[in-house]
C-alpha positions as CSV (number, residue, x, y, z in Angstrom):
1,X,-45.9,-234.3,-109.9
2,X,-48.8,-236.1,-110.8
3,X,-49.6,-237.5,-114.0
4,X,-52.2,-234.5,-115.4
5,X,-49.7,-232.3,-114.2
6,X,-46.7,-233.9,-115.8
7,X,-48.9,-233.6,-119.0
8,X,-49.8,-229.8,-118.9
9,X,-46.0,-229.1,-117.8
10,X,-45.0,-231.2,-121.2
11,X,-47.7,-228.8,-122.8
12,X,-46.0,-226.0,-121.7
13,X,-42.6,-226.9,-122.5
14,X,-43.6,-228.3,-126.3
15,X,-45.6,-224.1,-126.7
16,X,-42.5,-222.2,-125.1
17,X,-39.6,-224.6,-127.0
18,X,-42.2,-223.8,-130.4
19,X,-42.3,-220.2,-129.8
20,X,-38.6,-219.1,-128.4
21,X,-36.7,-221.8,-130.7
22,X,-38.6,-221.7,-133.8
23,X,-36.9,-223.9,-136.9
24,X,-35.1,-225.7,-133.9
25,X,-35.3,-229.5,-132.6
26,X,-35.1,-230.2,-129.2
27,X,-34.3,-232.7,-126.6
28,X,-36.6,-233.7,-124.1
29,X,-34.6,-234.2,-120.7
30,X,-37.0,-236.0,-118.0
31,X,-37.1,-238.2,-114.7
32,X,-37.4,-241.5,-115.2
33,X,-40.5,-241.8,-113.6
34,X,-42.6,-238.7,-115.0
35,X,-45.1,-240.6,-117.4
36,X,-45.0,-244.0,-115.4
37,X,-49.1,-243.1,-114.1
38,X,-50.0,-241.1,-117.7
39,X,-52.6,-243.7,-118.9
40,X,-54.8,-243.0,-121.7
41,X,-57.6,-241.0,-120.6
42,X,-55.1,-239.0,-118.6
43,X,-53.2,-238.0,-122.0
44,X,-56.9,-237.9,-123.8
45,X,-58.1,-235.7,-120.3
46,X,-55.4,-233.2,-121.5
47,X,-55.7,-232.3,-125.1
48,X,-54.2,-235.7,-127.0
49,X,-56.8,-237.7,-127.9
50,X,-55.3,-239.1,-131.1
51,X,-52.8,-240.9,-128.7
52,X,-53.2,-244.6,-129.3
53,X,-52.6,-247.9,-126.4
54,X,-50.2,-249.2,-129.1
55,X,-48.1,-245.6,-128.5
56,X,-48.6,-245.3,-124.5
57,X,-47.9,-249.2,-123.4
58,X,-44.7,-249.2,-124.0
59,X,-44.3,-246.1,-122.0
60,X,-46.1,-247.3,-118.8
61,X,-44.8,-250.9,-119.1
62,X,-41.8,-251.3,-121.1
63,X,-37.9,-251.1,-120.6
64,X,-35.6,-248.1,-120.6
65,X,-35.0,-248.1,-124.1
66,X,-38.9,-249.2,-125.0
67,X,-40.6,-246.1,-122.9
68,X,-37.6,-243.6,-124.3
69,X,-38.4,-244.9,-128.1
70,X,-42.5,-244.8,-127.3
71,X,-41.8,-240.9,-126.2
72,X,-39.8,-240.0,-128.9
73,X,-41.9,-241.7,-131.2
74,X,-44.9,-239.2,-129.7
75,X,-43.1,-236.3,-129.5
76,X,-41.7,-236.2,-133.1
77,X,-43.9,-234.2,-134.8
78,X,-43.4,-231.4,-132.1
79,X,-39.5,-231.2,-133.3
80,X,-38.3,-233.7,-130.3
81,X,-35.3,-235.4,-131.8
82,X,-33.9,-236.8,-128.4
83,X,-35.4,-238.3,-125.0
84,X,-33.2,-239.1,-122.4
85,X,-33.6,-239.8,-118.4
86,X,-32.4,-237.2,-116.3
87,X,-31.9,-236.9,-112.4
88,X,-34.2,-235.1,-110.3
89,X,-37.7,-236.0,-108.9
90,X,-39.6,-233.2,-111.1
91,X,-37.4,-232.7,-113.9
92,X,-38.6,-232.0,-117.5
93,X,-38.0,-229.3,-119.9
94,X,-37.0,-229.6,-123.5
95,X,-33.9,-228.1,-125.1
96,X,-32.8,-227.1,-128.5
97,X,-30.9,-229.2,-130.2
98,X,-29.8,-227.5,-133.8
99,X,-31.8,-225.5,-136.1
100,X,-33.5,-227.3,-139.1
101,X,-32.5,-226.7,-142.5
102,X,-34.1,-224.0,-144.7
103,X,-36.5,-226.1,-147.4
């Protein structure tokens, strides 16, 4: 999957998760390698232009734990409470983790 691609599919995944889990967090589950060529003006390209080189270094060039954190740290206000590397070339989906609590 390339890396526009692996955007719009995280797109997809963050509107379905929002509309058949509603009040839930999720987990994102994903290949190791899914966001290793998703630059800047590739996430920008696709909708997210308030993402910052301080948020998507880390992803591209950092460790394990550093890319995991940078994700999560994205993903957060979309409900993502978990990241973790899964096996399989194309895999991503996100999947509910627990329902929030009512305010």
């Amino acid at each position: 999957m390339n890396s526009g691609k692996t955007i719009d599919r995280l797109d997809e995944q963050l509107q379905a998760f929002a509309e058949e889990h509603p009040g839930s967090y999720g987990l994102l589950r994903h290949s190791a390698n899914a966001f290793d060529a998703c630059t800047i003006p590739v996430w920008n390209a696709r909708g997210w232009e308030s993402v910052k080189q301080s948020e998507i270094g880390p992803l591209l060039h950092g460790s394990d734990v550093e890319r995991l954190a940078a994700l999560l740290r994205l993903l957060h206000p979309h409900g993502i409470r978990r990241v973790e590397f899964a096996a399989g070339k194309d895999m991503l989906e996100i999947v509910p983790l627990i329902a929030r609590a009512a305010a």
